[in-house]
N, C-alpha and C positions, 0 to 999 in steps of 0.2 A: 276566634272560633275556627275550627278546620273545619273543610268545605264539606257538601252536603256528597255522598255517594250518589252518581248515576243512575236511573233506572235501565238505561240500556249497556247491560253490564259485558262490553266489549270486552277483548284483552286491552289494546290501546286506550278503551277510558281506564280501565282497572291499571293499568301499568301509570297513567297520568294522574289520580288519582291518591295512587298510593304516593306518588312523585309529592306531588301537593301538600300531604299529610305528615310525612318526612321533613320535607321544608319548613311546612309550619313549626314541627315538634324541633327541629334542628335552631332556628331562630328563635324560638321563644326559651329553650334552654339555654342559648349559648351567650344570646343578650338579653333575658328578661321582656320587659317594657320598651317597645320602639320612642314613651313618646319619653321616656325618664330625662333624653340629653335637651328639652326642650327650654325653654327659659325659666318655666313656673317648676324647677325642680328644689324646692322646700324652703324658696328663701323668702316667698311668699306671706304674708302675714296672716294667721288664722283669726283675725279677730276684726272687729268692725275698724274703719278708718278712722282718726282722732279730727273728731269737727264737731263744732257746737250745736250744728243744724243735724247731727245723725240723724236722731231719729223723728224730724220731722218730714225729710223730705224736701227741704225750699233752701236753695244754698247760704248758707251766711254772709250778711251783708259786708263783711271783711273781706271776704274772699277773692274780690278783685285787688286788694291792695296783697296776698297772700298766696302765690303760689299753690301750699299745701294745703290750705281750707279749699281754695277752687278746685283741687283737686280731687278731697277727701267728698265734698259736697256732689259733686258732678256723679261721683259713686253711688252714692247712701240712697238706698230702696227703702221703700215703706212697709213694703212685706214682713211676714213674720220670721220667712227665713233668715239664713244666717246667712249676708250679703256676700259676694266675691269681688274683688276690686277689678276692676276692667284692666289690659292689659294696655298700658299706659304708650304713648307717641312719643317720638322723638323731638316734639315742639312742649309736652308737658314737660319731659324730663330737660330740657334746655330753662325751663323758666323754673325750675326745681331748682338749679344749679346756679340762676342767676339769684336764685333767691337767700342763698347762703351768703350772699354780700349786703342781705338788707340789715339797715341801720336797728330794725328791730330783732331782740334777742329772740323772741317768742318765734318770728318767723324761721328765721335761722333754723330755729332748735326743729320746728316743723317740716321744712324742707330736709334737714338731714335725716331725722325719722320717716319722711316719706319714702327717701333713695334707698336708705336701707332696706326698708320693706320691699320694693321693687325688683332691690337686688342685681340678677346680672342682665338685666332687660336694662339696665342704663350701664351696664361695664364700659361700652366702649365710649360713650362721650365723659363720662365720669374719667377717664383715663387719660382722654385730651382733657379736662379741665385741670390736670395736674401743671398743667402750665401755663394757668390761666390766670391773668396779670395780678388779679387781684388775691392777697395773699391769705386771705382767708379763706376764699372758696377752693385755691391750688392746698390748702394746707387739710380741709374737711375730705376734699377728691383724692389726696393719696390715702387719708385713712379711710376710706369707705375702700378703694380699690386695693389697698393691702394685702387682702387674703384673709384679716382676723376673721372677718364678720359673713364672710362666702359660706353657703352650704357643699361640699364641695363633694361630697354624697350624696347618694338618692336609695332609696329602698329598695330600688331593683340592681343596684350592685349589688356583685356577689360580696359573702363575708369576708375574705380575704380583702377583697377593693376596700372596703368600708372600715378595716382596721387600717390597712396604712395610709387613708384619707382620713382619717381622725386626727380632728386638731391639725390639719394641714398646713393651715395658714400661719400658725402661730411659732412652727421652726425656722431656722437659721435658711438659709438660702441653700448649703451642702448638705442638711437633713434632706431639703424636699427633693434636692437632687437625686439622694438615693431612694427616698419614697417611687419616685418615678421608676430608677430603675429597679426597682422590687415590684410594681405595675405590670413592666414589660415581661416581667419574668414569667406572669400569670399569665392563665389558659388565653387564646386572642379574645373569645367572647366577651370573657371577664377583665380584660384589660382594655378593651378598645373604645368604649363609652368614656372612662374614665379618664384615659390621656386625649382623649380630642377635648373632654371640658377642660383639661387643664392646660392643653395647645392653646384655646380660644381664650380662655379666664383670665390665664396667670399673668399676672402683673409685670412680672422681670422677665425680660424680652430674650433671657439664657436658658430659664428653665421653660419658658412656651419652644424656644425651639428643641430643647432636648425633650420635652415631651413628643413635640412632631416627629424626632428622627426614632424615636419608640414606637411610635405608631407604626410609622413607616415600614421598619425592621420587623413586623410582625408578619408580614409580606413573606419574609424568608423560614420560619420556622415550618418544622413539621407537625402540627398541632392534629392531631390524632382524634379532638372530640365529635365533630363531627361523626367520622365515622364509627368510633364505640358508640355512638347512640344509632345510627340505622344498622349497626351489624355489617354483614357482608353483601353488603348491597351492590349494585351491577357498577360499573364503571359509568353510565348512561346515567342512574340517578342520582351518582356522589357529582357528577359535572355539574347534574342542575340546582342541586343543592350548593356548591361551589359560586354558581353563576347569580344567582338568586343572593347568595352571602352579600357578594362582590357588591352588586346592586345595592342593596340596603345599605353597605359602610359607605359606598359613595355618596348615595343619597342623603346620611347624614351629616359627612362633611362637608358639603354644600350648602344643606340649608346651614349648618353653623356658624361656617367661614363666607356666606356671601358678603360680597363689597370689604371684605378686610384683605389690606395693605401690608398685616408684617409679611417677615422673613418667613416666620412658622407655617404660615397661613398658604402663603404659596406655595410653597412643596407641599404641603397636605390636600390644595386645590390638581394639581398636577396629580399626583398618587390617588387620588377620587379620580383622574381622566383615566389613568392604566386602568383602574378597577371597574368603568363604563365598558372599556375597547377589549378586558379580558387579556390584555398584553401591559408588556414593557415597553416606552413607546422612549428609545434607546437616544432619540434625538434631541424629541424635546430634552431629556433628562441633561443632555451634556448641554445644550443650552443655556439652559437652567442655572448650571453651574458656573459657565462661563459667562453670565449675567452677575450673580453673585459673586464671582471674582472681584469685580469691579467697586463691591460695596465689602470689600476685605477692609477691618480696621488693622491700624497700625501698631497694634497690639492688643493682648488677650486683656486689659483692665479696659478697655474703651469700648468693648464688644457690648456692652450694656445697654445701648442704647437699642432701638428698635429697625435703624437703617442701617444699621453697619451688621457684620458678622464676622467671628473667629474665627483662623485660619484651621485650628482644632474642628471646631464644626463643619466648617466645608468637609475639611475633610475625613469627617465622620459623615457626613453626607455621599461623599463619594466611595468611602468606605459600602457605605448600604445600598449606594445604586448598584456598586460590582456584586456583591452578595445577591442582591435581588435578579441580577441578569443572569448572574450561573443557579438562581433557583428559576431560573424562565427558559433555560438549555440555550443560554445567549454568551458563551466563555468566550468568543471571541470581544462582542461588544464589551464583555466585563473586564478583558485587557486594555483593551485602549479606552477607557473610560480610564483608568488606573494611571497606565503610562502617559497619558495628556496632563495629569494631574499630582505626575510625581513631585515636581520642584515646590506643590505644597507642604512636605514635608520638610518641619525643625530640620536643622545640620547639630541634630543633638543625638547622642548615643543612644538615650534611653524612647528615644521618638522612633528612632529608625529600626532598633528592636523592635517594639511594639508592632508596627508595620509590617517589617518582614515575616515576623509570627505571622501574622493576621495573612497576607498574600500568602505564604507557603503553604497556609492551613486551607486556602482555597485555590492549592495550584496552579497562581499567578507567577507561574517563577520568570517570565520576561519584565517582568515588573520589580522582582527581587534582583535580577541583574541590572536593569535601566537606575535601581536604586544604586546599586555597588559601581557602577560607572561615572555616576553623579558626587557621590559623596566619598572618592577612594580613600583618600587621608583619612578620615575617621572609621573608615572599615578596617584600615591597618592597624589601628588600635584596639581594635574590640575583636577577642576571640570569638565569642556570640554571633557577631555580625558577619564576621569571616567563612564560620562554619554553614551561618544560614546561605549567602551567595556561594558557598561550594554546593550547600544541597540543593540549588537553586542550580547549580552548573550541570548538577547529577543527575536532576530528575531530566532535565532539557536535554542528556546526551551528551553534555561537554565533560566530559571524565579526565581529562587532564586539565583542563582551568579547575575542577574542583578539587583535584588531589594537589596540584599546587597552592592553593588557599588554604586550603588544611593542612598543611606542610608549615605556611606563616602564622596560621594560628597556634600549632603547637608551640611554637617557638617563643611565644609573646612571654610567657611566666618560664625564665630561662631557671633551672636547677644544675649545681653542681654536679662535672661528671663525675665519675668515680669507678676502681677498677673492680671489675666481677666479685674478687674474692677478698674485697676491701668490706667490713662489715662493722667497723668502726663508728664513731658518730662524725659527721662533716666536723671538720675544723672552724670552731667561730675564727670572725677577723679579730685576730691579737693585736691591733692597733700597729704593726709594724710598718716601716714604711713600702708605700709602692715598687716594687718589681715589675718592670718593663715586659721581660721573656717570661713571665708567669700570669695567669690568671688571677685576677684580683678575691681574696676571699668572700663570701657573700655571709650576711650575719645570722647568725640563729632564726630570728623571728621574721627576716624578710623570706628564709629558705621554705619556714612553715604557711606564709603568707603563700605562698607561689605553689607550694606542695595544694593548698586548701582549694585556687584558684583553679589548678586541673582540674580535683575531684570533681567539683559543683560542675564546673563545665561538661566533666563526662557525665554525669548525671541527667543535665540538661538534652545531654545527647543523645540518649540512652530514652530519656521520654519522648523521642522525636523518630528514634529506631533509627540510630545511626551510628549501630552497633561496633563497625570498624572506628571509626573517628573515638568513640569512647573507650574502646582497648587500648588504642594509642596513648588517652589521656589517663587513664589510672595505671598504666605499664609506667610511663616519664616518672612517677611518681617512684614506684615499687623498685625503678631500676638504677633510680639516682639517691633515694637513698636507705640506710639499714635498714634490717627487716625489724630490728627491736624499736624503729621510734613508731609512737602511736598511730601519725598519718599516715608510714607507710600499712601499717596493719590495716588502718581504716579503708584505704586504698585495696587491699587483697581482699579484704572480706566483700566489697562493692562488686569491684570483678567477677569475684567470684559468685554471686548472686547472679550480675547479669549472666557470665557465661552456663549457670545451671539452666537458665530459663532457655538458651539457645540449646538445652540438651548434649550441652559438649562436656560430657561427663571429665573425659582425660586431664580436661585444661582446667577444671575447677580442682580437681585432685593437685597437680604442678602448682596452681595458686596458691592453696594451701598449707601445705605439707611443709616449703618449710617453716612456716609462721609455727604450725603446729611442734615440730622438731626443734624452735628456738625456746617456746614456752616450756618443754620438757625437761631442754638442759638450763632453764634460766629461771629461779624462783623470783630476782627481784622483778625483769620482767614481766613472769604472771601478775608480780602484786600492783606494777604501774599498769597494766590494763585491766586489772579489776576495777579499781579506780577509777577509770574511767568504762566501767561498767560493760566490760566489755567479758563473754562467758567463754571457759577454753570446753566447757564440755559441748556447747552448743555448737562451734566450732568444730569442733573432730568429731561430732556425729552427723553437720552436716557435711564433712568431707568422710567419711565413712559410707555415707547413703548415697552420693555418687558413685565411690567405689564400688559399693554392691550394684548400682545399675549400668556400672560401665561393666560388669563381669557377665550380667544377665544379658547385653547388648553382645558379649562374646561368647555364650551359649553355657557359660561355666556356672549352670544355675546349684548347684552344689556348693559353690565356692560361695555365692552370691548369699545364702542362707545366712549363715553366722555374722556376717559383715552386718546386714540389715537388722538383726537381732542386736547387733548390738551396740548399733546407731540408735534405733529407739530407746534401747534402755538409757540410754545416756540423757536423751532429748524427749520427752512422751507426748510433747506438746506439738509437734511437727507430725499432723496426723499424716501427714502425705506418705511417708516412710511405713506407716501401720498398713496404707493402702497398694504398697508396693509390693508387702509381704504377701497379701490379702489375692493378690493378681499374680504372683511367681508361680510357680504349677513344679512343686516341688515334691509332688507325692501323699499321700493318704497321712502319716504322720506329720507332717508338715500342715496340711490343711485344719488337722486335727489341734494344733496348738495355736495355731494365728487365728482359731473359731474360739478359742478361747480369749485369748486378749482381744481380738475384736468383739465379744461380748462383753470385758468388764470396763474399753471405753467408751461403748455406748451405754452402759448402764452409766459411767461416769459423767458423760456429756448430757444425757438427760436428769441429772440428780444437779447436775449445774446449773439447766436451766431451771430448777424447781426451785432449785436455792437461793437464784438470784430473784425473783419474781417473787419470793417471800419475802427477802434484806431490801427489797423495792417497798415494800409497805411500811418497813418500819420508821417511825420517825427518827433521824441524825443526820448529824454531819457527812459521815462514812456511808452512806446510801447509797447504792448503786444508780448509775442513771443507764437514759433508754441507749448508749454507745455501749454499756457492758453488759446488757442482755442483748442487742442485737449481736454482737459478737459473742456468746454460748448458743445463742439459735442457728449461728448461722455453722458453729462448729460441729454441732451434730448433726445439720443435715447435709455438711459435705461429706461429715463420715460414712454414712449411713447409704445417702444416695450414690457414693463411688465404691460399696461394699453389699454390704446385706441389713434387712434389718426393715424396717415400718416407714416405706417410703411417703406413702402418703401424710405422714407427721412429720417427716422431714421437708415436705415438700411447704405444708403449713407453716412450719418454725420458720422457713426462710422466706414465704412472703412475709408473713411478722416482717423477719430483720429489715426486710426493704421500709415496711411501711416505717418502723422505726427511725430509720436512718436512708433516704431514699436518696436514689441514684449512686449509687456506690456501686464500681467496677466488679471488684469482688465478688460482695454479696452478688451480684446479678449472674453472673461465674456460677455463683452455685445455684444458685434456683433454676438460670438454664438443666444444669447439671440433673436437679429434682426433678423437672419435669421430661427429662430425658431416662431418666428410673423410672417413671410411672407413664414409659411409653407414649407418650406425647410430644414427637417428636418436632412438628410443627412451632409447638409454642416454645419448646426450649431452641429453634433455630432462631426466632423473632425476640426473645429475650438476650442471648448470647449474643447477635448483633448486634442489641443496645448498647452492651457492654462493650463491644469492640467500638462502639462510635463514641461513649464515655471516655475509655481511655484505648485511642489507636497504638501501633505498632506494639501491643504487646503480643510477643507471641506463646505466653500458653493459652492467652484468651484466643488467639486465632487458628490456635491447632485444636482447640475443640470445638471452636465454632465448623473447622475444613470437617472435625470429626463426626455432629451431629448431621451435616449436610450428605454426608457420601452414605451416611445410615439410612438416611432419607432414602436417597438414588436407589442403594440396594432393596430398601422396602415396594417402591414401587415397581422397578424390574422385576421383583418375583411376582406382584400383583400382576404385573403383564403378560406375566410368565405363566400363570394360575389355568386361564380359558383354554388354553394350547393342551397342557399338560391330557 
């Protein structure tokens, strides 16, 4: 119930009040039922107990030699109602257990039907019986505690929880592992009931603690529901709703996890104490860890047991204490949490990647260097690993330890030199013998191995906005060898992508041109990169469409006209170039013709989505799915919203594409876009950020993110400007 309104209708009751009603509505949306995580959550039996005396009421004289008849008996009411079974002691459920070793079948069979019923109000001694001498009651105790027979559901999980806790128990142990992490993925409301039963429940003492470090980590998101449900409430009532939250998740881990002993159990007892104190309590935390060092097993197959833990898991726990201190404005603490804890990192290539990702993504870079200190031999090896302790030297100010490191990285996948005007194919090795004063030949397919190993790498580099390191890597490629083999083509057209997006019109013209001039004079050429599906018209129109915007950047908007006319015609699918026309300011004939073709593709773009949204109903093979409608919605409404045309349907089509396909950089790109057409500048700043925190260092998401922002500024300055006037 929310609480009753005041009669003495103050501000401060009315402000406390409405605080109250908020809270209530905010918890009961976000977790349902406080009591759902309680023991009696559905595994309970709905039907009278199995005893001979039910329904007289007077226990059965077996009952003492019987466990489960003294138990059923002690229940059974005379009333006409439909009895409920009392919630059972820890001295019933121990003679439940001892009774699965009686010489009689009947008992047996009753005791085990009783525990069942019971469910997980006997979990935890049923779990110490799995090692209990006698091997018939250890052998009933692991199948009762399996997980087959667990409700692991409850009615006031959301839908999402309640599909991927269907049938929980009855996957592989890497199933459940991912059910969990698809758990964590879900809203915290909806996910935090659900991983503290399965912390507390689960049988295998890897998935109780990876469900803990899930919990835990829900700590660090930005979980937004809350506040969509009170709107833009003060900063004053989202704290108490905040504070109030806290409360409640601690309060449940507590009573769950009283008197329990594991690993999981502990860090979820600890993480209930920060959400008491409203802090990260940065000491306890490394304590913690340095307790659980000590119970480190001696590899990752032995971690199964309930006292030991995985070196992965610590440090997946230290992982989430550093995250959680830079979501508490604690970055110092979240470094030396890290650097105490470096030497728990594998001396494996693909561990120490992982890692370094993970620090650089939370600007840990003394942590990314104390790594490349630790482990230099194998940073010498791995380009990846070289580039990340440069970007680590970069962010930190050390500009030449990190240009030196990117100097040994490039170097790692060495390709043959070769002279400028050398356009020939590399010479395989002819099997001849060794020459001393000559460079030894390198083979065909290790040249292509090592050409491939740049690209990916620049690629790599390029998603990280380290945009020089990646010229570097797809240049070594373009300039070691001919412009007619596939990789290096594949190499020019990448470059040239990224450097459009850096707006450097000049340098994607030079990247192109001559790939373009070799396909012209070369038919067999064109035909080996058909083959490999590669278009020469797509190609020379988008080196055409930088041409016209490197002419338009030099005032030559005359010149600029023809060039873009006839980039599109080439390519009609690159609306960007329709939108470039659309924005030239070439004069009344000019406007006049680009009103035309900008009307027959948005007539085209909306007949597409019409089209598609109709071959979506019909039944076959060939049916479109929801990836090829969200991509025609989201086409016409970037047209449309960077042009002219029915914003408000453009604006529509693209929340469509999200809901279809959500979280996608792009798509988010335009719908910012949409709602920056239909004047609502606010929400296309707040969407467009999403998008730049989907995917960082892109920069055309973040030059129209700088663009909606300064539209902002200007909008307000003139409001300020308005009263004056």
């Amino acid at each position: 119930m929310f609480p009753a309104l005041p009669t003495d209708l103050t501000i401060p009751n009315v402000t406390r009040t409405v605080s109250c009603v908020l809270l209530a509505m905010c918890l009961t949306f976000a977790y349902g039922d406080a009591r759902c995580f309680a023991v009696d959550q559905g595994t309970q039996s709905s039907g009278r107990p199995v005893s001979g005396a039910a329904n007289s009421g007077t226990p059965d004289a077996s009952a003492k030699d019987d466990p489960a008849k003294s138990s059923s008996a002690e229940s059974s009411m005379p009333d006409e109602e439909e009895p409920r079974e009392e919630e059972p002691g820890e001295e019933e459920i121990a003679q439940l257990i001892e009774g699965l070793a009686s010489s009689s079948y009947a008992t047996r069979m009753r005791c085990r039907d009783r525990l069942m019923r019971i469910g997980l109000a006997a979990f935890d001694q049923l779990r110490e019986a799995r090692n209990h001498p006698d091997n018939e009651v250890a052998i009933v105790a692991r199948r009762l505690t399996s997980g087959l027979r667990v409700q692991w559901s409850t009615q006031s999980d959301s839908a999402d929880a309640r599909e991927l806790l269907s049938e929980y128990g009855s996957h592989s142990v890497s199933q459940r592992r991912n059910r969990i992490e698809a758990l964590a993925r879900l809203p915290r409301g909806d996910a935090f009931l659900p991983l503290l039963r399965l912390a507390r429940f689960e049988t295998e003492p890897v998935l109780a603690r990876a469900a803990a470090l899930a919990l835990i980590g829900l700590d660090t998101r930005k979980d937004a529901g809350v506040a969509d449900l009170v709107g833009r409430a003060s900063k004053t009532a989202l704290r108490v709703i905040e504070d109030n939250r806290n409360e409640f998740e601690a309060s449940q881990i507590e009573s769950a996890l009283r008197q329990q002993e594991r690993i999981s159990s502990q860090w979820l007892l600890h993480y209930a104490a920060d959400l008491r104190n409203g802090q990260l309590e940065v000491g306890a935390w490394s304590e913690l860890i340095r307790s659980n060092r000590d119970q480190l097993s001696p590899d990752e197959a032995s971690s199964t047991s309930e006292t030991q833990v995985s070196t992965s898991e610590l440090l997946k726990l230290v992982w989430t204490t550093a995250e959680r201190a830079i979501a508490h404005g604690l970055p110092t603490e979240a470094l030396e949490i890290v650097e105490a804890n470096v030497d728990l990192i594998p001396s494996r290539t693909r561990d120490l990647i992982e890692t370094a990702s993970w620090a650089l993504e939370n600007s840990l870079y003394r942590a990314v260097i104390a790594m490349h200190a630790a482990h230099t031999e194998l940073y010498r090896k791995s380009p990846i690993l070289l580039y990340s302790a440069a970007e680590a030297y970069s962010r930190a100010g050390i500009e030449e330890g990190a240009a030196s490191l990117a100097k040994i990285a490039l170097a790692i996948n060495p390709l043959p030199e070769r002279s400028s005007d050398d356009e020939s194919e590399v010479p395989p090795d002819d099997g001849a013998p060794f020459q001393p004063n000559q460079p030894a030949p390198m083979h065909p397919q290790m040249i292509e191995s090592h050409a491939q190993a740049h690209i990916e790498i620049a690629t790599q580099l390029v998603d990280r906005g380290l945009f020089q390191w990646a010229q570097k890597e797809y240049e070594i490629v373009i300039d070691r060898l001919p412009v007619d083999t596939a990789v290096s083509s594949f190499a020019r057209l990448q470059l040239a992508d990224m450097l459009g997006e850096l707006l450097r019109h000049a340098d994607v013209i030079k990247t192109l041109e001559p790939l373009t001039q070799r396909i012209d004079q070369d038919d067999e050429f064109r035909d080996r990169l058909i083959a490999r599906r590669f278009t020469y018209t797509v190609v020379q129109s988008n080196m055409d469409y930088h041409r016209g915007l490197l002419m338009i950047e030099q005032g030559n908007l005359e010149g600029a006209k023809p060039v873009l006319r006839k980039a599109f015609e080439m390519n009609q699918e690159n609306i960007d170039i329709l939108i470039a026309m659309y924005r030239l300011d070439g004069g009344e004939q000019w406007r006049k013709e680009v009103a035309v073709t900008l009307d027959e593709q948005i007539r085209e773009a909306y007949s597409e989505v019409e089209d598609t949204r109709n071959s979506m109903q019909r039944p076959g093979p060939f049916r479109p799915n929801d990836v090829e409608l969200a991509k025609r919605l989201n086409a016409y409404a970037w047209l449309v919203s960077n042009t002219e045309g029915d914003t408000e349907r453009a604006l529509r089509y693209s929340k469509e594409s999200l809901r279809l396909t959500p979280q996608q950089p792009a798509l988010m790109d335009t719908c910012a876009r949409c709602y920056f057409a239909v004047g609502d500048i606010k929400s296309a700043i707040e969407m467009q950020a999403n998008a730049c925190e989907e995917m960082p260092h892109s920069p055309p998401l973040e030059r129209q993110l700088r663009e909606f922002q300064e539209a902002l500024a200007e909008t307000q300055k003139q409001g300020n400007e308005q009263p004056g006037e």
